[in-house]
N, C-alpha and C positions, 0 to 999 in steps of 0.2 A: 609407370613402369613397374613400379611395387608387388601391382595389382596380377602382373600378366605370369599364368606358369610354365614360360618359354623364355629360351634364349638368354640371352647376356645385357644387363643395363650396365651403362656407364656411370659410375660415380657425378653423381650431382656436383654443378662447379670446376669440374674439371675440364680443360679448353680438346678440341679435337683439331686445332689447326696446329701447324708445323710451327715451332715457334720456341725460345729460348728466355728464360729470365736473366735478365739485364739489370745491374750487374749480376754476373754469376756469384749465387753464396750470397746477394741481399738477407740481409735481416733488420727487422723494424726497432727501433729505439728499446722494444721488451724483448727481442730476443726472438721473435715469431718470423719463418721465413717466409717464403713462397707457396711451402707446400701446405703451411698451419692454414693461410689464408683461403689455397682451395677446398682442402681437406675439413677444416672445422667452419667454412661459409660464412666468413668472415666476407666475401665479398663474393660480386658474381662476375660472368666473364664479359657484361656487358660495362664492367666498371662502376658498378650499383654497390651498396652496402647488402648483403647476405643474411640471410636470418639468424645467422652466430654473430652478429656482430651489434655491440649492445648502443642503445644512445647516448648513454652517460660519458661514452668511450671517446665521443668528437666526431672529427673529422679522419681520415685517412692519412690527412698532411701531417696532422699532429703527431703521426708515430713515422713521419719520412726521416731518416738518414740519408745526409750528402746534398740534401736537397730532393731526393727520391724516396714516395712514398710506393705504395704496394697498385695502385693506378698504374703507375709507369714500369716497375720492374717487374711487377709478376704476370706471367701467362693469364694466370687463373682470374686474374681479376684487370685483362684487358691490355696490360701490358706488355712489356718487352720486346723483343725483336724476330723477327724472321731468322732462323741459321742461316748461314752462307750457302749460296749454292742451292738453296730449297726453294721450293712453291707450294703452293697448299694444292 
């Protein structure tokens, strides 16, 4: 999409379905929310590890709060939930 001198690309990572992070205002054990994760590719929206996201780092689970890591509450990285009342 880089490559093309037309139109509008979409931010790499970021999810295009209807959808809400769970909980609202999640942030990971460092302080990183939802948007660091799509934003800096920390993971991808098929719930992969992202090319910002280093090995030495672990797992995903390792930085979960509440029992919830970035898998489950963030859009961007496969997460979260449907709004109410929405469809994709």
């Amino acid at each position: 999409c880089e490559d093309q001198s037309w139109g509008y690309c979409r931010p790499f990572g970021l999810v295009s379905r209807a959808c809400v992070d769970e909980p609202k205002g999640w942030r990971d054990k460092d302080g990183e929310d939802c948007g660091n994760y799509g934003s800096d590719g920390f993971c991808t929206p098929l719930g992969g590890h992202g090319l910002g996201w280093e090995a030495s780092w672990g797992t995903f689970a390792a930085f979960a709060v509440d029992g919830r890591d970035a898998l489950a509450a963030c859009c961007n990285c496969g997460g979260g939930r449907a709004p109410a009342g929405c469809a994709d």
